[in-house]
N, C-alpha and C positions, 0 to 999 in steps of 0.2 A: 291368182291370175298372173300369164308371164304378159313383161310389158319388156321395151327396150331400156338399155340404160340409160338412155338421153332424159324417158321419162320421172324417173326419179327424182326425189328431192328429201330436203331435211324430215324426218319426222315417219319415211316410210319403214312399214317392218318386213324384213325378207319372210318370207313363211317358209324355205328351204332351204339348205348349205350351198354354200356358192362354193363349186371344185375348178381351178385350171387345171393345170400340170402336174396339178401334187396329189399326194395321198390325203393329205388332212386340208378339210375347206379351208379356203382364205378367208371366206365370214360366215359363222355359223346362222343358221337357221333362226327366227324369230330376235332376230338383231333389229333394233331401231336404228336407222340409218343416218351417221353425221354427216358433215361438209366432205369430213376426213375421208371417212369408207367409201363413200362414194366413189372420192380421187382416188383409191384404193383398186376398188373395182375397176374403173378407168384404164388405169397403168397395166391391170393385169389383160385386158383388152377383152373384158366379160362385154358382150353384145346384149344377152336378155337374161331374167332373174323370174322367179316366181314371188310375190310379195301382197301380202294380205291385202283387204279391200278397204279398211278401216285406219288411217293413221295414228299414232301416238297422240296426237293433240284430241283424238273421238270421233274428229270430221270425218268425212266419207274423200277416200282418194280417189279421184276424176284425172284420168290420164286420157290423154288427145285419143289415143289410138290401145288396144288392148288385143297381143298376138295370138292370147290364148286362154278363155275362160275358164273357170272352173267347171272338171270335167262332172256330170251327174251318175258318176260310177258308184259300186257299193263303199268302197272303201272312203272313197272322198266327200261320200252321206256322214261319214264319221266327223271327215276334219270339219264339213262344215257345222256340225252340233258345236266342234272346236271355237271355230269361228265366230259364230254367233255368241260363244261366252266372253271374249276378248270384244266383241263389239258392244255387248251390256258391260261390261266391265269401264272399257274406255269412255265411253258415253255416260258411265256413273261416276265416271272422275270430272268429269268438264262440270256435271251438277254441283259434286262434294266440291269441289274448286269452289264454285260458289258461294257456297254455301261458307267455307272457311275463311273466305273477302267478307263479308259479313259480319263475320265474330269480329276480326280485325279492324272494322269498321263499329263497334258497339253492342251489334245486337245479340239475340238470347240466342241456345243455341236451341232449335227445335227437334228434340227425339223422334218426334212423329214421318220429319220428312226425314230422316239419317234412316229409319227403320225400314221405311220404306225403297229408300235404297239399296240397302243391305237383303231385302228378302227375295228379288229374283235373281240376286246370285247368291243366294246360299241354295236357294233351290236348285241351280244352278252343278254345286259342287256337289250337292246329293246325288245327282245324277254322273255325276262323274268327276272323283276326288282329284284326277288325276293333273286337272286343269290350274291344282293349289302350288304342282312343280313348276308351273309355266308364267306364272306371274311376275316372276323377278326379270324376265325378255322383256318387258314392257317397260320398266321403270328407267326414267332417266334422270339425272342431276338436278333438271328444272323442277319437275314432276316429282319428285321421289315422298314428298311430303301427304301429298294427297293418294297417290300411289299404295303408300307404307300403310296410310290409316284404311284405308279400304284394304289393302291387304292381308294388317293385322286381326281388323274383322273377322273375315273368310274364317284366318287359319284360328281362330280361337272359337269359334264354331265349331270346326272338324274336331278340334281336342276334345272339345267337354261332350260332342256325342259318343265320340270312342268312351269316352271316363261315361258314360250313362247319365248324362244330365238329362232331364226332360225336355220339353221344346219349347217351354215359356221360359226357362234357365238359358236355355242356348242360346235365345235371342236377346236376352240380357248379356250375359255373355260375348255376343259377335257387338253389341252395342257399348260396350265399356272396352272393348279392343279397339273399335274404331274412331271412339271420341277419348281415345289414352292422350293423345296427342293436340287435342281441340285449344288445351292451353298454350298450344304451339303462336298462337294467333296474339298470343299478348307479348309475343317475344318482339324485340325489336328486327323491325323489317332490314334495316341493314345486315343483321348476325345469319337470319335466313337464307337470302341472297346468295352471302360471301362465297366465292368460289376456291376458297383455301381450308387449310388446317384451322379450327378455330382457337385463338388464344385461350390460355385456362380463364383470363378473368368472362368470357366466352360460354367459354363452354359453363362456369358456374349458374349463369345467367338461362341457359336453356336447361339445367338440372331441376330449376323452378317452376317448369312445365308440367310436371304431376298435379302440383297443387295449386297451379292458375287454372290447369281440367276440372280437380276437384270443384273449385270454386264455381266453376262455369256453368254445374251441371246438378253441385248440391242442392236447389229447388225443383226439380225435377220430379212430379211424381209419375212419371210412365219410366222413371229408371231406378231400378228397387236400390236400396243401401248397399246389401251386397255389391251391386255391378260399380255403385259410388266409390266406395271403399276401396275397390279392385283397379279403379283408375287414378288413386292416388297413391298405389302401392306398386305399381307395372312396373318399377325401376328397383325395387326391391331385390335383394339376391337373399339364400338361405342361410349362407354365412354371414350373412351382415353389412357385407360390402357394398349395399347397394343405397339409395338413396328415394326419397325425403330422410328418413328417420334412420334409416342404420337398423330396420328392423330384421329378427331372426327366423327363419322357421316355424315353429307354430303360430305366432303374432303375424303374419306375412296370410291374406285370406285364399282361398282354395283357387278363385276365380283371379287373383290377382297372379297368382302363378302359372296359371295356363297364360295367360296375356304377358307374360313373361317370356314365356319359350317361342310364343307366336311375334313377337314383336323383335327378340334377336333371331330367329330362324329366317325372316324376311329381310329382316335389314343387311346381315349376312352373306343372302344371294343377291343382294340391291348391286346395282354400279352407284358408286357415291364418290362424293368431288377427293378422299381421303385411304377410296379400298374399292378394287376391282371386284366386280360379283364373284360369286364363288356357284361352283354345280351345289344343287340341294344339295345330293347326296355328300359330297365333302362337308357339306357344313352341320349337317345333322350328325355327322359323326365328331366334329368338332365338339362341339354342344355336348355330346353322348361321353367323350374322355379328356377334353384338357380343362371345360368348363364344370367337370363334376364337382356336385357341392353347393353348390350356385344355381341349380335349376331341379324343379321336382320331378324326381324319375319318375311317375303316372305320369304328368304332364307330357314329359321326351317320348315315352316308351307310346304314348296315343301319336303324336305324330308322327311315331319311325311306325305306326302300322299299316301308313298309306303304301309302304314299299310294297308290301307283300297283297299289296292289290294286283301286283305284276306278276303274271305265272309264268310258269315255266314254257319256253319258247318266245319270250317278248323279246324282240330285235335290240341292241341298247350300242351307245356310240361310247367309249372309256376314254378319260382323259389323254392317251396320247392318239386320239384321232380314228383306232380301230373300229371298227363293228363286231359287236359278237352277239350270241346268243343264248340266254339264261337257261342254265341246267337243272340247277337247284340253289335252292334259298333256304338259307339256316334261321331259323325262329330266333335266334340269338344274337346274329349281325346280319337283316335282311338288305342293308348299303351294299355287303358285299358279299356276292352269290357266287357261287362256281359257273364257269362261262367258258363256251366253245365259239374262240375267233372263227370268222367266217371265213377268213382270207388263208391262214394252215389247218382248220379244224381243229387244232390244238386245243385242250379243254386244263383250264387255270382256275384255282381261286383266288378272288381276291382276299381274301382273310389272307393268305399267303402270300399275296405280292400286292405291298401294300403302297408303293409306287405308283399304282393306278387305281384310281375311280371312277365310277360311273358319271357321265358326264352327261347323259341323257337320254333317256325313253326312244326311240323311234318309231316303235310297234310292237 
């Protein structure tokens, strides 16, 4: 819906690119709006914005006056199915929020209601995967925790169906992604919080979150061993470098390495108080050649095969602000396809100008 910008406030998400004068938006599309951007918008003397119906905190955004609702065209039949998944989403975080003040506060954690939150958005993502690049817009500094574990959920779902898990593995699965981080709750709430780089003695301190998970979650019987196992291993790497134990490759379990890939692949595109988000697409390729060794290629190769759900003709925005349009897509680097700018017709690949990335979907 377009509203004025007087109507704004902390916590709004733009749902379009905001453009003045320039070629490349001043704020891109699906941005959570700070004090800052606002005054941003302000200066540049933007009058009205398009911005979702749903705020970052889950609540429903209630503006005095609303200049233009959402239109009931075919195309905007789409974004709202969009819509509606960022509003189960957000609204599954205000619960899981809850639910994680709890742990912190003592009690057990209950499988039954995590699952239940986890199952109308995975059904959700079945319907349309594409909603798992969109996730990392939402996330903010406050939030990122509760954010992350619902996040890591989703995308360790999508992997282990690509890999042919069956659907009672999957749901184990999406359920030992999302409670990887439940031992989060026994971390002291100061180190949480802190809005800096955290010190090593620090960061040692939240290294111990695997196996306060473990701990959290090993009486459990609606969460099989395997899913157990796989949430005290998630910090694991195949070279060893990873932690609790420093374990290698075969010793490291199947489901703990997909929660692996799914857990740096979001954190990744996250805004976090120490690393700007990064486009999927840049970070999947990250992940794909500076992290190799470190992460299992069936695990990477199921998530790079959400790309090639994009055919050829999808509208796409490239890191320096262009548009262009998808020609073809190589089975072997689907991040980057061959692409006809819209603006010279000019047709490039990106395997060849590696300068620019896809920055994001459009259409």
């Amino acid at each position: 819906m377009r509203v004025s910008i007087e109507e704004l406030h902390i916590g709004c998400i733009l749902s379009e690119d905001v453009y003045s004068k320039t070629n490349r938006p001043i704020v891109v599309g699906q941005t959570v709006l700070t004090e800052e951007l606002i005054a941003v918008l302000k200066s540049f003397m933007i009058k009205e914005v398009e911005v979702e119906k749903t705020l970052v905190s889950g609540l429903p955004f209630l503006p005095s006056k609303v200049l233009a609702p959402v239109q009931e065209t075919e195309p905007q039949e789409k974004g709202e199915e969009q819509l509606n998944f960022f509003d189960t989403f957000l609204s599954t975080k205000v619960l899981f929020e809850k639910e994680f003040s709890s742990w912190q506060s003592g009690f057990p954690v209950d499988i039954f209601v995590i699952r239940n939150l986890l199952l109308p958005l995975m059904d959700m993502i079945d319907k349309e995967s594409s909603n798992l690049f969109r996730l990392h817009h939402l996330t903010t500094n406050e939030d990122y925790l509760y954010h992350h574990s619902l996040a890591t959920g989703l995308i360790s779902a999508y992997i282990a169906k690509k890999l042919g898990y069956n659907k009672g593995d999957i749901i184990q699965v999406a359920l030992a992604g999302c409670l990887a981080d439940c031992g989060m709750a026994k971390i002291n709430g100061r180190i949480l919080k802190k809005d800096k780089t955290l010190s090593g003695g620090e960061f040692e301190e939240v290294k111990k979150h695997p196996t306060y998970s473990y701990q959290m979650v090993k009486n459990s019987t609606l969460l099989k061993e395997n899913a157990r196992i796989a949430i005290i291993q998630h910090h694991e790497r195949l070279d060893g470098s990873g932690y609790p134990f420093g374990e290698k490759d075969a010793r490291i379990h199947e489901m703990a390495k997909i929660i692996a890939v799914a857990d740096v692949f979001h954190a990744m595109t996250s805004e976090r108080v120490f690393q700007s988000k990064m486009s999927p697409f840049k970070v999947i390729e990250t992940i794909d050649e500076d992290y190799f060794g470190k992460f299992d290629v069936r695990a990477v190769n199921a998530l790079k095969s959400i790309f090639m759900n994009y055919s050829v003709g999808s509208i796409i925005k490239l890191s320096d602000g262009q548009q262009a349009e998808i020609m073809f897509v190589d089975d072997r680097h689907p991040a980057r396809p061959m692409v006809k700018l819209l603006k010279t017709n000019e047709i490039i690949s990106l395997t060849k100008n590696r300068h620019l990335y896809i920055e994001e979907i459009l259409g």
